[in-house]
C-alpha positions as a printed NumPy array, in Angstrom:
array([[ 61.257, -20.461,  25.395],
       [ 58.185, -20.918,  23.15 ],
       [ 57.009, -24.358,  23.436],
       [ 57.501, -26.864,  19.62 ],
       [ 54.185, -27.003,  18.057],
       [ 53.782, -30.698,  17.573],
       [ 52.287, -30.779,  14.025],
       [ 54.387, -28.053,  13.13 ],
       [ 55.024, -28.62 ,   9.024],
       [ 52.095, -30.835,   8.917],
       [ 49.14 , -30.09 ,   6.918],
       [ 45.711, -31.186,   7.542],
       [ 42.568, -31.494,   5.266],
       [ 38.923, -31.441,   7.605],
       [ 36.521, -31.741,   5.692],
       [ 32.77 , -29.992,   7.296],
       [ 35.034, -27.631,   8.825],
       [ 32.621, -24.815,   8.733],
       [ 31.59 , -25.017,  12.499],
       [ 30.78 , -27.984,  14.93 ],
       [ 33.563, -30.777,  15.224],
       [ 34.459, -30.44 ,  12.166],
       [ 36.147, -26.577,  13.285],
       [ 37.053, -27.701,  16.751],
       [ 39.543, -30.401,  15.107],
       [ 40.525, -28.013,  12.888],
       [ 41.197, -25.343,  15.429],
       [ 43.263, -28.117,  17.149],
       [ 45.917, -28.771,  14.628],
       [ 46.234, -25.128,  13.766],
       [ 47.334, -24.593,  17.202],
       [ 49.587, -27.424,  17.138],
       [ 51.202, -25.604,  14.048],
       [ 49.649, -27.154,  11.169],
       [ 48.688, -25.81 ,   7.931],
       [ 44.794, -26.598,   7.836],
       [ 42.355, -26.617,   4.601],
       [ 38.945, -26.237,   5.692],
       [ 36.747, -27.681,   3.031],
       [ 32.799, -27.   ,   3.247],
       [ 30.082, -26.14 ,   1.133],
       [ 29.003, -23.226,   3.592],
       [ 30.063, -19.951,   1.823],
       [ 26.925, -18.092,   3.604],
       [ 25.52 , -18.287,   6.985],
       [ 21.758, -19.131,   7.164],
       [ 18.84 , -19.037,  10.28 ],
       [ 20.194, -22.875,  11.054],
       [ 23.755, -22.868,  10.547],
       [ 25.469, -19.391,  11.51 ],
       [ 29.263, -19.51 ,  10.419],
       [ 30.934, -20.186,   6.837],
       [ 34.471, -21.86 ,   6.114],
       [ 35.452, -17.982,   5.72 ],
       [ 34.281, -17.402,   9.243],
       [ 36.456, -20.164,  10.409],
       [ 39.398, -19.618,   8.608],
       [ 39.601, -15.938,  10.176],
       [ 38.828, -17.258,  13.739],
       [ 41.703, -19.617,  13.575],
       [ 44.039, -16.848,  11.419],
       [ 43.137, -14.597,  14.596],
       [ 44.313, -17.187,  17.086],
       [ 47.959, -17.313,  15.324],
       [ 46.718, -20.455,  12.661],
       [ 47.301, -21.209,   8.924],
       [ 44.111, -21.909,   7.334],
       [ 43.383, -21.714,   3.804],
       [ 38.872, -22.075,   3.381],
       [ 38.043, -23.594,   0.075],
       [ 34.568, -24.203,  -0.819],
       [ 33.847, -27.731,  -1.968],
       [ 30.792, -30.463,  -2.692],
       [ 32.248, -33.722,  -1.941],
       [ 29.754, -35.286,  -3.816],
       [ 31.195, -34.044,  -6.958],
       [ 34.655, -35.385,  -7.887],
       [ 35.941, -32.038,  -9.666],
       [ 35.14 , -29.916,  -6.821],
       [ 36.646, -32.399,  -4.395],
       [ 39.999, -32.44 ,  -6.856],
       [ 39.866, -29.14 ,  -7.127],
       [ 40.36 , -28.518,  -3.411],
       [ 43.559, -31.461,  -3.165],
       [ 44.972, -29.244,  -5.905],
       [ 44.412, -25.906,  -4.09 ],
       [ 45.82 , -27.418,  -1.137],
       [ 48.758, -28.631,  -2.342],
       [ 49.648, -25.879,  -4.493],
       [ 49.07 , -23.257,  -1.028],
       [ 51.449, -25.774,   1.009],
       [ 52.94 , -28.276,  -0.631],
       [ 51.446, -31.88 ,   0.55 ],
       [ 49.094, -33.292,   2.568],
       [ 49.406, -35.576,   5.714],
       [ 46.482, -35.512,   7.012],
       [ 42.509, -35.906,   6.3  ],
       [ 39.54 , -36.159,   8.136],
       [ 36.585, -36.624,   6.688],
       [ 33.917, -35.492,   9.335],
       [ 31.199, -33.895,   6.728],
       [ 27.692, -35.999,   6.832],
       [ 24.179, -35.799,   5.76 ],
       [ 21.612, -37.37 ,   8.853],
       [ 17.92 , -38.022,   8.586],
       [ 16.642, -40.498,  11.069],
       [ 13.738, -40.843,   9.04 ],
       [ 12.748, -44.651,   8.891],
       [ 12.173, -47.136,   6.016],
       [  8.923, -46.695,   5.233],
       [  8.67 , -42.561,   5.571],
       [ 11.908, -40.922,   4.254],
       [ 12.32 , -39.93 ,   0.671],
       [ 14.596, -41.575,  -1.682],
       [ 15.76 , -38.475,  -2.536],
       [ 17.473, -38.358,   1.206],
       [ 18.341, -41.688,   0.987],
       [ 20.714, -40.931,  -1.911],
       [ 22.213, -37.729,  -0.223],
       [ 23.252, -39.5  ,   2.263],
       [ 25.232, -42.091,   0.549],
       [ 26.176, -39.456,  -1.717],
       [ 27.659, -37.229,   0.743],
       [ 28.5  , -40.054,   3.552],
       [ 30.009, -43.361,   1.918],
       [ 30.405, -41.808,  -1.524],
       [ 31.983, -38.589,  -0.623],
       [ 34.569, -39.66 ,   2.114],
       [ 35.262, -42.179,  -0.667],
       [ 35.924, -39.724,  -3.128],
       [ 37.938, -37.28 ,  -1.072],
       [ 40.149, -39.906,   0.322],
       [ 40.704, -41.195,  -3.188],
       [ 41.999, -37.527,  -4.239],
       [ 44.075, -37.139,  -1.405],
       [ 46.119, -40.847,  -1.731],
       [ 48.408, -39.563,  -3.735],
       [ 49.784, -37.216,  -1.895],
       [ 49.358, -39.492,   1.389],
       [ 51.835, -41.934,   0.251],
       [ 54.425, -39.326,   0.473],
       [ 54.033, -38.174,   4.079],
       [ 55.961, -39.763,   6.271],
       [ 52.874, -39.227,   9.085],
       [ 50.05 , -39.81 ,   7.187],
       [ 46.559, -40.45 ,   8.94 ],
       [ 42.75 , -40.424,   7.454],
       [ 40.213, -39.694,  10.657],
       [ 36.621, -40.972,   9.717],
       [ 33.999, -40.057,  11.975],
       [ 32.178, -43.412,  11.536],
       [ 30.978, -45.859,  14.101],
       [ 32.308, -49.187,  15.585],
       [ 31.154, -52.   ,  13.352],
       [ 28.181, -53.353,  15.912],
       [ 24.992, -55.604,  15.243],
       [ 23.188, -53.479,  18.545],
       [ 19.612, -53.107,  17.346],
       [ 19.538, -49.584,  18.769],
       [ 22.722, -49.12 ,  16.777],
       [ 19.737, -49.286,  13.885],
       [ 16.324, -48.778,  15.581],
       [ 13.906, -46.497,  13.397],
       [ 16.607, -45.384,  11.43 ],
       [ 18.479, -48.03 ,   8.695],
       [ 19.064, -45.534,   5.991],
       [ 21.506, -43.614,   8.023],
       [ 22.726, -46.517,   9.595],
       [ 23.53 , -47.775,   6.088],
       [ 25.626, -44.843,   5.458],
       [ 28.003, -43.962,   8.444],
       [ 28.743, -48.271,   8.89 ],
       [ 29.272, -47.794,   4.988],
       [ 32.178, -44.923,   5.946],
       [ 33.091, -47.717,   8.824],
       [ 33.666, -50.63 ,   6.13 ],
       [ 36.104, -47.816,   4.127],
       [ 38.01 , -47.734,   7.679],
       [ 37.983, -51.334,   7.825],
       [ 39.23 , -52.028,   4.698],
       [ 41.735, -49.033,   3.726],
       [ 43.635, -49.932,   7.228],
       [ 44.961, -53.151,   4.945],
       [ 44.824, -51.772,   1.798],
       [ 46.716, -48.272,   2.843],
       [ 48.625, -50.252,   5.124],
       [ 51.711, -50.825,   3.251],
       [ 52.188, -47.268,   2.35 ],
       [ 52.553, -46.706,   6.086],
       [ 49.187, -44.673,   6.385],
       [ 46.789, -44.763,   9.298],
       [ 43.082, -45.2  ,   9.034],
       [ 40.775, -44.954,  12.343],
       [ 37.245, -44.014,  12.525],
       [ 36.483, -41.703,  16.177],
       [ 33.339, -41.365,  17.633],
       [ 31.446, -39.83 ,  20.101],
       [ 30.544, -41.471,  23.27 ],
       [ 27.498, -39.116,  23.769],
       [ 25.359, -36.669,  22.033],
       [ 27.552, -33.794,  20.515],
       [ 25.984, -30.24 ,  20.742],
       [ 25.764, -29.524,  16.674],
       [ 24.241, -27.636,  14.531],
       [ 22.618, -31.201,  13.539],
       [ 21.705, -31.756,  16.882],
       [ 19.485, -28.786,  16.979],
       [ 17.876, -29.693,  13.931],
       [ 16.8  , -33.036,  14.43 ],
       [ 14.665, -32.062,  17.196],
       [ 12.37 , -29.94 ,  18.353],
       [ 13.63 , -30.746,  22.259],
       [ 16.427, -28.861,  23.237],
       [ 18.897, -31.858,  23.69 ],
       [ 22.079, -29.413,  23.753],
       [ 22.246, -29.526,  27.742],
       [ 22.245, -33.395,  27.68 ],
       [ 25.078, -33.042,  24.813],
       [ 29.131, -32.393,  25.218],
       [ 30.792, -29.895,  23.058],
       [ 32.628, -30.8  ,  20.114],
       [ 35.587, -29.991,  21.404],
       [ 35.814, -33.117,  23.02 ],
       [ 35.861, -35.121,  19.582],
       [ 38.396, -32.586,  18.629],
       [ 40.644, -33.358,  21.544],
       [ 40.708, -36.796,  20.412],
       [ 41.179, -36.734,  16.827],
       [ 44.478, -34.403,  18.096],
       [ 45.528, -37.142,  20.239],
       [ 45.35 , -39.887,  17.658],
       [ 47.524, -37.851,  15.495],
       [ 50.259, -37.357,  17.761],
       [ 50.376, -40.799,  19.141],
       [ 53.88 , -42.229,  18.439],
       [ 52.784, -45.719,  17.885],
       [ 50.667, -45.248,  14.709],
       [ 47.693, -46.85 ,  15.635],
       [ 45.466, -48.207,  12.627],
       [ 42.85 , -50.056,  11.863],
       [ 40.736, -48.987,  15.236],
       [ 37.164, -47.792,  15.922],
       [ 38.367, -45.504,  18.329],
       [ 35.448, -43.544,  20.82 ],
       [ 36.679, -40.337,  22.096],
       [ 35.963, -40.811,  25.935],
       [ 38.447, -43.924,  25.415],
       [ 41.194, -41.894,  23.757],
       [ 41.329, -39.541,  26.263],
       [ 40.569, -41.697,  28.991],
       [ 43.993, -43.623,  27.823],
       [ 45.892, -40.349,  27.98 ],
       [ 44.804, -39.471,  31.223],
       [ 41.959, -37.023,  31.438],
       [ 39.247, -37.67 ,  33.968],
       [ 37.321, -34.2  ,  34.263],
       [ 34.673, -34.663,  31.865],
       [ 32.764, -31.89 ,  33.024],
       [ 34.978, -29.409,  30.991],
       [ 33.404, -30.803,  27.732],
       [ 29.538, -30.666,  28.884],
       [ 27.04 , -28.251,  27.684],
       [ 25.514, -28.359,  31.258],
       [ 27.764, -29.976,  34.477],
       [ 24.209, -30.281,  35.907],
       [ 22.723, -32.348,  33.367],
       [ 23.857, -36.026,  32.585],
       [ 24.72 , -36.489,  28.757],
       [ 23.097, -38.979,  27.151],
       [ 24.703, -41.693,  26.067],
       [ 25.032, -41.868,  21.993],
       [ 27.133, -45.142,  22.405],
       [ 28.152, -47.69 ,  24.41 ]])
């Protein structure tokens, strides 16, 4: 007898689904039997990111999935409504959302270009603003809703911020929207949590931030991915939490980290603690 797929009739919005975590969490609830909406802007593969959100949508159709890829900018409000439409015209509702896409430069103060400075609030805080916005409506009507931000613990660590406040400024902006739509979503019975990593992910972002390979000190996204599935399925509806994926897992049991690392041999480092 063929196992229940536990998110079976569930349907899931990742946003920066195109490869990286964003496609291991969305490979996760496809195999747990949900319909998935990949949203990314990456309709053609390039020399630093291989892989579009057609790409992944076939990879997890060939693995037995549902997985409809829509191309989307969430920085602009049409495209972003565009997509919620799309989505739940193809199936109907949506329960889920994660909102993992991000613009990084560690540039500091002084050095980095306003220009960056504004893409990342435009994509980071403004964007997972603006797609969880769209999708309310349609969360208040699932009986399971969650919104996943991949945002850090609220923390006054001065390595939290060392060299690079503009980024900083961004992902503890996407924290505050965690912070504040767990009471403000609250009473229509939705979840907010913001996951993230314990230690370096290996990303297509990873690679590109420097010129050291730091992959084999790095864990795979899949272990983000495993987590983001297990907050989903947990019974008691956590909210409200700034949730690191070790931790999750760590509470359900796992203690073979190895399976996640890039290299067994090599010690990740630490991204935080």
């Amino acid at each position: 007898m063929t196992a229940s797929k536990r998110l079976a009739g569930r349907t899931a919005i990742v946003v920066g689904s195109s490869r990286g975590i964003g496609f291991s969490v969305a490979q996760n609830f496809a195999a747990e039997g949900a319909n998935v909406a990949l949203l990314a802007k990456t309709g053609k593969s390039d020399s630093r990111r291989q892989g579009t959100i057609f790409d992944a949508a076939d990879r997890i159709a060939a693995s037995g999935g549902i997985a409809l890829p829509l191309m989307a900018d969430i920085r602009d409000e049409g495209s972003v409504a565009r997509a919620v439409d799309a989505t739940v015209s193809e199936f109907g509702g949506i329960d889920i959302v994660v909102n993992n896409a991000s613009a990084i430069d560690l540039t500091d103060t002084a050095s980095i270009p306003i220009s960056r400075f504004d893409l990342m609030h435009h994509v980071n805080v403004r964007g997972t603003f603006v797609m969880t916005q769209a999708c309310l409506p349609h969360l208040v009507k699932s009986d399971a809703a969650h919104v996943i931000v991949m945002a850090p613990p609220l923390s006054r660590m001065e390595r939290i911020f060392l060299s690079h406040v503009p980024y900083s400024l961004t992902k503890f902006g996407m924290s505050l929207c965690v912070l504040g739509w767990h009471h403000e979503f609250g009473k229509h019975g939705i979840c907010v949590n913001a996951l993230w990593p314990r230690t370096l992910i290996a990303t297509a972002a990873l690679r590109m931030l420097s010129s050291e390979d730091l992959s084999r000190h790095a864990r795979k996204p899949e272990i983000v991915a495993a987590a983001a599935l297990e907050i989903v399925l947990d019974s008691t509806r956590p909210s409200g939490h700034f949730l690191i994926d070790e931790d999750v897992l760590r509470a359900r049991g796992v203690t073979d980290f190895e399976q996640y690392a890039v290299d067994p041999l090599s010690d990740p480092i630490v991204d935080y603690t």
